[in-house]
Phi, psi and omega in degrees: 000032201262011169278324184257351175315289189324334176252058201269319187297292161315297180319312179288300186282359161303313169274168310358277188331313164307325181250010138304310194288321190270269206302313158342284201287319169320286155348300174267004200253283185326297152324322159289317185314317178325291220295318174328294181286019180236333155262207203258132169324136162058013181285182166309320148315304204281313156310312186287305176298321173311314175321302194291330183281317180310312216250026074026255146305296227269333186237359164250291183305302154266354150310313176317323177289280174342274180302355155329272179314284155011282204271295164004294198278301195297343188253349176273328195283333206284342206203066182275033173267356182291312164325339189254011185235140197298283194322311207282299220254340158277354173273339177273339166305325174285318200274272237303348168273325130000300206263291206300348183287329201290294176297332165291357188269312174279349134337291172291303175318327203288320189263030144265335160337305160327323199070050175262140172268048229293138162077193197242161179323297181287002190302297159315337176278344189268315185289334153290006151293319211291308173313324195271335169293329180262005193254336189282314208288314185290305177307300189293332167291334183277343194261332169296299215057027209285168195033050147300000000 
């Protein structure tokens, strides 16, 4: 894959860019749900919210996730020297646990759409911490490098 070296620069900020776009929505989703239990089953809020979480997830969050990986895998083919340094492996353990997070989030969006209240109000407020903590966590290891 020595075809890719030459774009390496590009590849890592196109995924930068990507996992802006993948942190948003991680951020903001969680935060709609807060508002989601505080409104009236079928109201006009709860309708405006549904919208938001529906097209959210569907035209920000997972493409975004998708090109995450993407530009990831292209930049592991472009340097597969990343696999041998300590930092890369608690930073793909944080995304992946991400994506997994990612994934309970679009889970969830589909039952309130059901019109299910899945979990408690404060629940969502305590779990919009988990990105941003892991998004800290991740920015210091890839920038740090510490256990290389």
């Amino acid at each position: 894959m020595d075809f890719l070296l030459p774009y390496y620069d590009v590849l890592k900020a196109l995924h930068i860019v990507s996992v802006i776009f993948w942190m948003a929505g991680m951020l903001y989703l969680p935060r709609l749900f807060v508002y989601h239990h505080t409104a009236t089953p079928g109201g006009e809020l709860e309708t405006a919210l549904l919208k938001q979480e529906k097209n959210l997830n569907r035209i920000i969050m997972g493409p975004a996730l998708i090109a995450v990986w993407l530009f990831a895998i292209l930049m592991i083919a472009a340097n597969p020297a990343l696999f041998s340094q300590g930092w890369f492996h608690g930073k793909l353990a944080l995304v992946i646990a991400l994506s997994g997070v990612h994934g309970f989030y679009a889970a969830s969006a589909k039952r309130f759409a059901r019109g299910e209240r899945p979990r408690s109000e404060k629940f969502w407020r305590m779990l919009n911490e988990v990105p941003a903590v892991a998004a800290i966590i991740i920015v210091l290891l890839a920038v740090l490098k510490p256990f290389a």
